[in-house]
N, C-alpha and C positions, 0 to 999 in steps of 0.2 A: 417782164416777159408776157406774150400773149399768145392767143391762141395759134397765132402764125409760127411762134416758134416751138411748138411741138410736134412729135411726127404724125402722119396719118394713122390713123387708129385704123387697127386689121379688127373688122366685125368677121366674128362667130358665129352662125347658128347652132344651136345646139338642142336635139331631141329630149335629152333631159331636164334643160334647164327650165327650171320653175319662177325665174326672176332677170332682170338685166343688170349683169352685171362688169364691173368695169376695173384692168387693173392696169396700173402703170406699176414700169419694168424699167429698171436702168436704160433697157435699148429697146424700147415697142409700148404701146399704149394697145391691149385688148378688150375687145368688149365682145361679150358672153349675150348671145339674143334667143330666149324662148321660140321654139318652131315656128310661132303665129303669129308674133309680134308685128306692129306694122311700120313703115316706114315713120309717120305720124310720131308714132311713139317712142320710137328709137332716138329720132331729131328732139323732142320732149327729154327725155332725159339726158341727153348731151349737155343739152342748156343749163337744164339744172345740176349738171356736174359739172361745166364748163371752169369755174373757180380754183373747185377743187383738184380738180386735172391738173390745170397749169399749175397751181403751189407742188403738189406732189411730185409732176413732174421737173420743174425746179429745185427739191430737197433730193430726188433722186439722183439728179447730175452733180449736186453739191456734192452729195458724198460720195460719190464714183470719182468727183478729181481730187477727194482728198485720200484717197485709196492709195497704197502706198504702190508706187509705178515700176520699183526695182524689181526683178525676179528671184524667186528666193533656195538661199545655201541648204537649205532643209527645208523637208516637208515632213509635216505631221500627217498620219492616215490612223483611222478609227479603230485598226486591229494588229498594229504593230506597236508594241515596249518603247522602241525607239526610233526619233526621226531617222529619215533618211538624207544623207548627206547628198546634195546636187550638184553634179559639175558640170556646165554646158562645153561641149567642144566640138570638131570636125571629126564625124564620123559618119558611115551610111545608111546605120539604123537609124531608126525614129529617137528611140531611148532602148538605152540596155542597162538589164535590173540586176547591181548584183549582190542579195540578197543576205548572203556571208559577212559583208565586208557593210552592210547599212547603205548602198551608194548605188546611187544611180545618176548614169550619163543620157546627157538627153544634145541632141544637136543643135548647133548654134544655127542653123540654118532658119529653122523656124521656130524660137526654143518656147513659144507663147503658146503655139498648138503643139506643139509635139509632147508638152507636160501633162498640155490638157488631155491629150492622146492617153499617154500612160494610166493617168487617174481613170477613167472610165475606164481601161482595160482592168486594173485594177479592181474597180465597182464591179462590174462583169465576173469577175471573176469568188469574188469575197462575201457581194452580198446577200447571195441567194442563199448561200452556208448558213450566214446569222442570220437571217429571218426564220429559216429552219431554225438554229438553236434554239431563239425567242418563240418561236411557235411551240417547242415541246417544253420550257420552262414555263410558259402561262397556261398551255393545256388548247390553245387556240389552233383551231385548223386552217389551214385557208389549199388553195390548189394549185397554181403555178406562179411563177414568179418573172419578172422582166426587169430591168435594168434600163432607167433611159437618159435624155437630157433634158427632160422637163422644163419648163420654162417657167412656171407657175405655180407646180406642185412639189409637193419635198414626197409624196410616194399619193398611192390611190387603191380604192378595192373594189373591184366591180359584184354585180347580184352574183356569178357563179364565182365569189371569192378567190378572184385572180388579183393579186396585189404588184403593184409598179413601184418601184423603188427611184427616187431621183438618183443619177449618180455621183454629185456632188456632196451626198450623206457621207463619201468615205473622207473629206477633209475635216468632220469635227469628230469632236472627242467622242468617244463609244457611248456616254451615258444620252448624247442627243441623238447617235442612230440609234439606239436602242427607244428611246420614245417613238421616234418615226415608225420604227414597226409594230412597237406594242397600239399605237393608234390604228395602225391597218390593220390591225389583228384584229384588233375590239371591234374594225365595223364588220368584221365576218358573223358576230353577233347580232350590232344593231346599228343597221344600215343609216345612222342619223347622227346630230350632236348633240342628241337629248342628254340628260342628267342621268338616266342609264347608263348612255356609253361614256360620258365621260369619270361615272363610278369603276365600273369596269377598264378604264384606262389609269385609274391612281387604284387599281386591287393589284396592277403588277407596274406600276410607275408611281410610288406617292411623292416623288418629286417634279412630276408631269410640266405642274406648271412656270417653274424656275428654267426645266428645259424647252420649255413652249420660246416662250420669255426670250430665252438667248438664239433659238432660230430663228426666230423674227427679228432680232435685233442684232445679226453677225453679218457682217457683209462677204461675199464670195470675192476671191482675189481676184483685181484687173483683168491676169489672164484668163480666167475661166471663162469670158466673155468674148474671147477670140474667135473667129469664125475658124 
């Protein structure tokens, strides 16, 4: 593989950023450029990433087609006892949840977004609840809460401690959204990854980094990369 067969990298500028930085993505290669940076410097560190782009970008496709391609009879979500059973068939709704019974129909029409539809409705709907919870269990404050698709982050906090949740946290187990938030929590305190915040993230997570560990190393399923 060479640099020909990678996609074109979408440059960022970013007001905040204090460094350049660069990340490959199953489907996108971004690169993060301080306000001031110059062209100069930008082509400069390409180069000296250029290696490593393409291997990375190569182990990312590796494992995207060893992703398993069937759509699945059950779905596990972060605040439910039990999966819910999936049936795909011809109907007019998108998906219809029915809650009683564990089961949800999702349409055969477009059954790859229309799941991915449900789960962020889903997200939207559950996760602003548990971060609440989490926030009065640790004593942590923060002020409002969003729900997104994030491409790059699994959640975020801004200086007037507004916290963004990715919403792909409702497909693993509760013990790794619950790190997700107790981590946004913690920077409502300290806005860094000093050894501070991360004492503060194992005072209400002391299994922080076994679940760090497994959300950097679970792969999101095939569909959630649907358009």
């Amino acid at each position: 593989m060479t640099l020909a067969d990678v996609p074109e990298i979408q440059i960022t500028h970013h007001a905040r950023a204090t460094r350049l930085r660069l990340r490959v993505e199953p489907t996108q290669i971004r690169l993060t450029v301080p306000k001031f940076c110059t062209k100069k410097q930008i082509q400069a560190f390409l180069q000296q990433s250029e290696q490593w782009m393409i291997e990375t970008w190569q182990k990312q496709q590796d494992k995207m087609g060893q992703l398993d391609q069937s759509l699945p009879i059950q779905l596990n979500l972060f605040n439910l006892k039990q999966p819910l059973h999936v049936i795909y068939k011809t109907q007019k709704q998108s998906f219809i949840l029915d809650e009683q019974n564990h089961q949800l129909c999702v349409s055969d029409r477009q059954p790859e977004q229309y799941l991915k539809a449900f789960v962020i409705a889903h997200a939207k709907q559950h996760l602003p609840h548990y971060l609440t919870q989490v926030s009065h269990e640790t004593g942590l404050q923060y002020m409002q809460c969003s729900i997104r698709q994030a491409k790059t982050r699994w959640g975020s906090c801004s200086a007037k401690h507004d916290i963004m949740l990715n919403s792909g946290l409702v497909l693993f187990p509760r013990e790794i959204t619950r790190y997700v938030c107790v981590h946004e929590l913690a920077h409502t305190v300290y806005f860094d990854h000093s050894a501070y915040f991360w004492g503060k993230v194992a005072e209400h997570d002391p299994n922080f980094k076994q679940h760090r560990h497994t959300l950097k190393n679970t792969a999101l399923p095939f569909w959630w990369f649907s358009s």
